[in-house]
C-alpha positions in Angstrom: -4.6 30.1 -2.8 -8.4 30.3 -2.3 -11.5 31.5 -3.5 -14.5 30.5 -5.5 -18.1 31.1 -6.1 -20.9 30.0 -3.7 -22.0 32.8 -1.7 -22.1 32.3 2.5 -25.5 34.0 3.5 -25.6 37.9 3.3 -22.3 38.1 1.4 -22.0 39.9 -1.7 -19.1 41.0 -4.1 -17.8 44.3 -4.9 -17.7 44.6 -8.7 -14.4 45.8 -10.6 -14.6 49.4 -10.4 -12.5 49.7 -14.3 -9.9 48.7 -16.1 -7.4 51.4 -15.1 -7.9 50.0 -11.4 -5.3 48.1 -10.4 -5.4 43.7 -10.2 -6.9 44.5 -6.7 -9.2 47.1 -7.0 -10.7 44.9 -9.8 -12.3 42.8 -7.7 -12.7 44.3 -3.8 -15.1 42.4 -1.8 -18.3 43.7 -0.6 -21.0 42.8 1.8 -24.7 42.7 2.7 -25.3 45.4 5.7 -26.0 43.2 8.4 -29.4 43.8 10.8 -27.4 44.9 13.4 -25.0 48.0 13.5 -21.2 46.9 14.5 -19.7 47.8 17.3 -16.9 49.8 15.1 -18.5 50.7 11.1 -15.5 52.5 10.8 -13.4 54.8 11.8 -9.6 54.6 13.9 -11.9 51.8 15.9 -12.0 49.4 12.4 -8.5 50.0 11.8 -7.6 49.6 15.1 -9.0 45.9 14.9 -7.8 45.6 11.5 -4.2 45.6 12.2 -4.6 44.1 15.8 -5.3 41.4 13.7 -2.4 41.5 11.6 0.0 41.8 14.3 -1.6 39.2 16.9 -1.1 37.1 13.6 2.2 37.6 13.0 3.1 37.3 17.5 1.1 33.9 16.8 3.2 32.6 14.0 6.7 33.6 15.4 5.9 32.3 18.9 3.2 29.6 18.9 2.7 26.0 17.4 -0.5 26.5 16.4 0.2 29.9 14.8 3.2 28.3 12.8 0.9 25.7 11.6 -1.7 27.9 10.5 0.4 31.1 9.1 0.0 34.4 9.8 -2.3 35.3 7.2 -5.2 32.3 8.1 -4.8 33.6 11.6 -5.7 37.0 10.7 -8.0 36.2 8.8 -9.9 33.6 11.1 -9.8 36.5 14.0 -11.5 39.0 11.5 -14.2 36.4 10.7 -14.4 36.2 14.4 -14.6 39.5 14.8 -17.3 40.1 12.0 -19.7 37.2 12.7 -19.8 38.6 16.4 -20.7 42.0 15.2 -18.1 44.0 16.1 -16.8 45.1 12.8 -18.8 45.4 9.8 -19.0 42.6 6.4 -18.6 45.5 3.8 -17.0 49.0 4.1 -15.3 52.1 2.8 -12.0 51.3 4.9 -12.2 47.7 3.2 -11.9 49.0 -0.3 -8.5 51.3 0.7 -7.3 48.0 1.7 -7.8 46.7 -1.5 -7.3 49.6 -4.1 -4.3 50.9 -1.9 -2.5 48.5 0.7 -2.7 44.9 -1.1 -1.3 46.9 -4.7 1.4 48.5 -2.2 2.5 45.1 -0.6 3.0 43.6 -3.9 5.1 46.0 -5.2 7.2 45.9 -1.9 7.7 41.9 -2.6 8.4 42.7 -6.4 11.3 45.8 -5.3 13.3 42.7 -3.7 12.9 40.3 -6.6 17.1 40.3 -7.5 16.6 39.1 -11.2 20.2 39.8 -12.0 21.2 37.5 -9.3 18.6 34.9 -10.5 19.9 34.7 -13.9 23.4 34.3 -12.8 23.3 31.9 -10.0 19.7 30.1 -10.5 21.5 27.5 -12.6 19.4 23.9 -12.1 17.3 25.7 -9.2 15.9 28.1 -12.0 15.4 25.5 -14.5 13.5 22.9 -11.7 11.2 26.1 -10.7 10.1 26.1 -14.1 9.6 23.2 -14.8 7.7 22.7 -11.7 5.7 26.1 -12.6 4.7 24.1 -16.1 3.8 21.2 -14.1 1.8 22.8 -11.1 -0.4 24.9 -14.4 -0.6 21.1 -15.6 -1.7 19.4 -12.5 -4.6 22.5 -12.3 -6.1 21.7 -15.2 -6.4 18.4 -14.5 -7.3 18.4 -11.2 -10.2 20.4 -12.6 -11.6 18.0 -15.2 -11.2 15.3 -12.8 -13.3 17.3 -10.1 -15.4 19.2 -12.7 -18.7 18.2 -11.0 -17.6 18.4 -7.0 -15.4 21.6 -7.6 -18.2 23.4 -9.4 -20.0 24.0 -6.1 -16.8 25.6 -4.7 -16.0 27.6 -7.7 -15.1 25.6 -10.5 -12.4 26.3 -13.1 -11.7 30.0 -11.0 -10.9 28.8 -8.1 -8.5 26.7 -9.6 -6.6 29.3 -11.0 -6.6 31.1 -8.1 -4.9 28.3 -6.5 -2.5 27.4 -9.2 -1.2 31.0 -9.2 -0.9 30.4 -5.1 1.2 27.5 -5.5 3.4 28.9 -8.3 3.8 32.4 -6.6 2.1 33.8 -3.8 -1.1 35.1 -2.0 -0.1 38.3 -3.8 -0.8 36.1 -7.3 -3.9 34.5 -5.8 -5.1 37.8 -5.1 -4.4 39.3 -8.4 -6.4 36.2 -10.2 -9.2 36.4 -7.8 -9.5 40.0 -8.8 -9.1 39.8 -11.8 -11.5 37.1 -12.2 -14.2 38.7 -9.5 -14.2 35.9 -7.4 -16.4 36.3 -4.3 -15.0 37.3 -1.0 -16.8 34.8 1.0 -15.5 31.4 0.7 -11.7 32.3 1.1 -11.3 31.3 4.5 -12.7 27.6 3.7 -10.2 27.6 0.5 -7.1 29.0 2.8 -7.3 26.2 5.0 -7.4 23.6 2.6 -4.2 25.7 1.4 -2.1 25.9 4.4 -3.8 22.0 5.6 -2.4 20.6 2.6 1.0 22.6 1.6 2.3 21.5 5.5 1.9 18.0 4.1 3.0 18.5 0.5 6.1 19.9 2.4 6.5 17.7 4.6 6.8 15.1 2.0 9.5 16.8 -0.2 11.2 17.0 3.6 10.8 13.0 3.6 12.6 12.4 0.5 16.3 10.7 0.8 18.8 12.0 -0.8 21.9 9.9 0.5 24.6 12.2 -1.5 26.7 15.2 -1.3 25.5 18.2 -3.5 26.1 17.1 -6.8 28.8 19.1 -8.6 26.3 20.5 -11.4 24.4 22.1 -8.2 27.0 23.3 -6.1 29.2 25.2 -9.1 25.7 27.1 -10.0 25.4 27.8 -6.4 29.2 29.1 -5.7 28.9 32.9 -6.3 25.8 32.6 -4.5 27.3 31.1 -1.8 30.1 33.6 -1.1 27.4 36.6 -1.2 24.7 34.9 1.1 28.3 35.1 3.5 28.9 39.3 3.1 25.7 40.8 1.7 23.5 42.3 4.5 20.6 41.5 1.6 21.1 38.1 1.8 19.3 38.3 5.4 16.4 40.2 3.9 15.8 38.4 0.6 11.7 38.0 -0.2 10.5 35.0 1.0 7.3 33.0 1.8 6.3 32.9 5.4 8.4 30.4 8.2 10.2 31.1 11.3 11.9 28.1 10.8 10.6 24.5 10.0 7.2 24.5 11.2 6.3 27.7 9.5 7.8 26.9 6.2 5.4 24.1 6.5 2.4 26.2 6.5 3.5 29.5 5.1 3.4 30.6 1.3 0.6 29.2 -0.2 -1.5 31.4 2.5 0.8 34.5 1.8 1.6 34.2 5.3 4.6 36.4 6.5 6.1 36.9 2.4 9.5 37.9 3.4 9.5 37.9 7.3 10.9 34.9 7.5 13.9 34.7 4.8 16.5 35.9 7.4 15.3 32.3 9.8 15.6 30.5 6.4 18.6 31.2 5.9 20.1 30.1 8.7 21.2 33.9 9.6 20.3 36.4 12.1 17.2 38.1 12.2 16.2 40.4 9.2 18.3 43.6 8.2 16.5 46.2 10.5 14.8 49.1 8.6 15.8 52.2 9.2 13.6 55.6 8.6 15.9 56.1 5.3 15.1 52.8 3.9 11.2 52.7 4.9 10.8 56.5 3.1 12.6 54.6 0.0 10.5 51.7 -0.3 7.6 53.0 0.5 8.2 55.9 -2.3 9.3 53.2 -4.8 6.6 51.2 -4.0 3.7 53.6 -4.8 5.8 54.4 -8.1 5.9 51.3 -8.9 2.1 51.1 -8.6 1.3 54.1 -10.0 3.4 53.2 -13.3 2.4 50.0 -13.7 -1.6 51.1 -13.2 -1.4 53.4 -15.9 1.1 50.9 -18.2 -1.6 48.3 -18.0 -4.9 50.5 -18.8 -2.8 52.2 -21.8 -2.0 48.7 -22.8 -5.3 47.0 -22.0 -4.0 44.8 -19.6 -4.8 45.6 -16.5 -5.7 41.3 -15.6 -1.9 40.9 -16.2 -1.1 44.3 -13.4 1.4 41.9 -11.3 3.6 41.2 -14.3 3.6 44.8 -15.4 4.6 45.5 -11.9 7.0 42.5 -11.4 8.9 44.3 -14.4 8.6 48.1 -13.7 10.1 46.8 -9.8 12.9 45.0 -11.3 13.8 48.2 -13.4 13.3 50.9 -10.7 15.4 48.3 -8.6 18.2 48.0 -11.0 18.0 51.8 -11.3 18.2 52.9 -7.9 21.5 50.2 -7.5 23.1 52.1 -10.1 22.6 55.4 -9.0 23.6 54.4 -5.6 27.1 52.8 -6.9 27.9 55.8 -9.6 27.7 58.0 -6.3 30.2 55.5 -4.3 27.7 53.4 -2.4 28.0 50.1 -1.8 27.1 47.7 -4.4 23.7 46.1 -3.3 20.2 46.3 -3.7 18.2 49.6 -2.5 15.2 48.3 -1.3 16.6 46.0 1.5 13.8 44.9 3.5 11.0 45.7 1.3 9.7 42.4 1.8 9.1 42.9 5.6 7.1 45.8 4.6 5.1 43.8 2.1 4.4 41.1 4.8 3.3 43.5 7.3 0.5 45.2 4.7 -0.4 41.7 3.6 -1.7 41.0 7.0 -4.0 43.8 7.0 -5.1 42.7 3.5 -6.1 39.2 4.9 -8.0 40.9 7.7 -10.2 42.5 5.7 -10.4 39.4 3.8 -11.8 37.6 6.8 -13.8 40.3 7.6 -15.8 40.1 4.3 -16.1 36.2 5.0 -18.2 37.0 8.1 -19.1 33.4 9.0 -17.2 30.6 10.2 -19.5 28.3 7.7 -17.7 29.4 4.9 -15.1 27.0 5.7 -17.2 24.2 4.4 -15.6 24.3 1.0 -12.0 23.4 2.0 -12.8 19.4 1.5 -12.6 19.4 -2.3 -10.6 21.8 -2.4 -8.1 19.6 -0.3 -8.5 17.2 -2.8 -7.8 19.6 -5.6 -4.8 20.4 -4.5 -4.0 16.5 -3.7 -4.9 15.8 -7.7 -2.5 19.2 -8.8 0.4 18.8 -6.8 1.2 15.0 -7.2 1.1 15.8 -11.4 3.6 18.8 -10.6 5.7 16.1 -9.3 5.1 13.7 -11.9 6.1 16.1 -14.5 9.1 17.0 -12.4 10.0 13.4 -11.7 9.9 12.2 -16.0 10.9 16.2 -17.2 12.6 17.3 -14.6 14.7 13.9 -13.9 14.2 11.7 -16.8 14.7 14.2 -19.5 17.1 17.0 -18.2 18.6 15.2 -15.9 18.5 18.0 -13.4 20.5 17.0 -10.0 18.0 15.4 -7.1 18.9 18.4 -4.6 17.5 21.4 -7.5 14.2 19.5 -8.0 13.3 19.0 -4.3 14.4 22.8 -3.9 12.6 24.0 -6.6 9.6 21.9 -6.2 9.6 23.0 -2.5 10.0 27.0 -4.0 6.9 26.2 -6.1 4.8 25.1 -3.2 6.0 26.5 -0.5 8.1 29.9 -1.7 11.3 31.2 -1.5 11.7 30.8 2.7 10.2 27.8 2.7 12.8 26.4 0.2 15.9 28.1 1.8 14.8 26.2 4.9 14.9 23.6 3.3 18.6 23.7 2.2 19.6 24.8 5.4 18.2 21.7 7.4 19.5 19.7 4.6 23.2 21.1 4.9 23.0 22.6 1.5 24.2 25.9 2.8 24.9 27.1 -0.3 21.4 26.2 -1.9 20.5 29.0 0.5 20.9 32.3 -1.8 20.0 30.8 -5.0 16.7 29.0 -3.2 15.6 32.4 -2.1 16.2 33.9 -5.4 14.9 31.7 -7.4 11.4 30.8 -5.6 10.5 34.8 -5.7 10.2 34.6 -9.5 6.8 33.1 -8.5 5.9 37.0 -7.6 5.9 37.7 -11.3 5.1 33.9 -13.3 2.4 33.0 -10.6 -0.4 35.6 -12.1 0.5 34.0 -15.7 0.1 30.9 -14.4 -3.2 31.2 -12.9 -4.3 33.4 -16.0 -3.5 30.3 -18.3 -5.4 27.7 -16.0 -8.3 30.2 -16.4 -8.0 30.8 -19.9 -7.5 26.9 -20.9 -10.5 25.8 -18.5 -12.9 28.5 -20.4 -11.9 26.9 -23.4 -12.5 23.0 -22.5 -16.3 24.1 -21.6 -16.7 26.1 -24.1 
């Protein structure tokens, strides 16, 4: 989603601390001590503010039209930047680095523990196939958009930024944090790249919105989507599933690309009731399985020397611990479903925090003077994503109209965004398999933005 290289004044960036440290820790931003002393350095005060910030953004997003526009993580984030450029919290602190060695690692996992990949095998059918080849085609539309921009996109971060926003727009603000890490991107132009983001992915899914489609779903779609269908009726899950950000339309117009409310808003996507509540139980579990998953995949990627690549190792030690705890729980005569129910709700409450301290770290409203190229960027990547979904997508596999909108609209916007986007077409049983299938981004968006990186090094080398 964001971030590039040009520093805002005072601003300066926390180095990896090693390769054993997690995709976040490897990049935690850091900040020139200001001439004046903040109002609250640290301390309960700090965290107070910190998530004060996270909830007032998520109040904002469920219950206002501006907060729906923006998403709940550029509202936290714009009220930390607030917060900092007025001096009452500081640009750079030892609270800030938890935040990013600890609670953004934690969130991702929680988002990973509700990733149903058995489910996503057997009912993804055409959605499946459209996300990927929509995934190839958003990695595509990066690299170009960076050659065409080479000169203009160098003063807002070049060839790293735009990885950073290809994994964004193939996964999540989870993925765009992992690449940002992992390539030490600078803290202080985030803000500017977030609201070229959010700006543009409200009209990118608007667009896909636009598009006629003047049939019933066509028969290829709806067999895929049968089994899914019957489930999304009984399973509790279904309500909870991992999702990008909106409270209906308006927020799946701004949501995913800024990370904003990753799972909150499944349940509204759906078309359901609100989210499965969490009970003590289920919190204790996912929390526990969450920091396992962490601590695993941590120590699997240093071993391996891979720590750049942390999300994937996650994305797979989540799915197994996942797939374990289901069986446990049905060889001791449970019910059938997935664990870690509502995992996704915890992830979207630490992301908030995560965001915060982003904002925090900006400390000036003038690092938003980045987002024009960026906006253009994004213009140049997304419309060759649909190009190569339109001639490979359409021309070549013949995929059904209603799979590539859906998972064109999963690429961009995320799994809620694309569930909301069956429901208000009346493809109520796109619902299950949109939701699925878009949070594969969790775990192909950091490849994604990897590769961009890694083929932009070598064109100017």
């Amino acid at each position: 989603m964001y971030s590039t290289e040009p520093r805002c004044p005072g601003v300066v960036v926390r180095a990896a601390a090693s390769a054993a440290s997690s995709v976040s820790t490897a990049g935690a931003p850091a900040a020139a001590a200001t001439a004046a002393s903040p109002l609250c350095p640290d301390g309960w005060p700090l965290w107070c503010l910190l998530l004060c910030c996270a909830a007032v953004a998520q109040l904002a997003e469920k219950h206002t039209a501006w907060g729906a526009a923006l998403s709940a993580p550029l509202v936290s984030m714009l009220a930390a930047v607030g917060l900092a450029a007025g001096g009452v919290i500081p640009v750079d602190c030892a609270a800030y680095g938890v935040v990013w060695d600890y609670v953004m690692p934690l969130a991702a996992a929680c988002f990973l523990l509700e990733t149903d990949v058995g489910r996503l095998i057997r009912d993804g059918g055409p959605l499946l196939l459209a996300f990927m080849v929509g995934a190839l085609g958003m990695v595509a539309g990066a690299a170009a958009g960076a050659l065409v921009l080479a000169g203009p996109l160098e003063a807002a971060g070049g060839g790293k930024v735009a990885a950073c926003l290809c994994a964004s727009y193939v996964g999540g603000s989870v993925n765009f944090a992992a690449v940002a890490a992992a390539l030490h991107l600078p803290a202080a132009v985030l803000p500017g790249a977030m609201a070229a983001d959010n700006l543009m992915m409200a009209a990118f899914l608007a667009a896909l919105m636009a598009v006629p489609v003047n049939k019933g779903v066509s028969g290829a779609v709806a067999a895929a989507a049968a089994a899914a269908a019957a489930a999304a009726a009984t399973s509790p899950a279904a309500a909870a599933a991992p999702g990008a950000v909106p409270e209906g339309a308006a927020g799946a117009a701004a949501g995913q690309g800024a990370g904003a409310g990753e799972g909150a808003g499944a349940a509204a996507a759906g078309g359901g009731g609100p989210p499965a509540a969490l009970s003590a139980e289920g919190l204790a579990l996912i929390l526990a399985a969450g920091s396992v998953t962490v601590a695993v995949s941590q120590a699997a990627a240093a071993a391996a020397g891979i720590a750049p690549f942390l999300l994937l190792v996650m994305a797979a030690v989540a799915t197994a611990l996942a797939e374990a705890a289901r069986w446990v729980r049905r060889r001791l005569g449970g019910p059938d479903e997935p664990v870690f129910t509502g995992a996704g709700q915890v992830g979207t409450a630490l992301i908030g925090v995560f965001f915060a301290v982003i904002g925090a770290a900006a400390g000036s409203l003038s690092c938003l003077a980045g987002a024009g190229v960026l906006a253009a960027f994004l213009t140049i990547m997304v419309a060759v994503h649909w190009a190569v979904v339109a001639v490979v997508g359409r021309g070549l596999l013949r995929l059904p109209l209603e799979a590539l909108l859906l998972g064109s609209n999963a690429n961009i916007g995320g799994s809620a965004t694309a569930a909301a986007m069956a429901a208000a077409k009346g493809w109520h049983h796109l619902v299950q398999p949109a939701l699925v299938t878009g949070s594969l981004g969790y775990a192909a968006g950091t490849l994604a933005g990897m590769a961009v990186a890694r083929m932009l090094a070598v064109a100017a080398a």
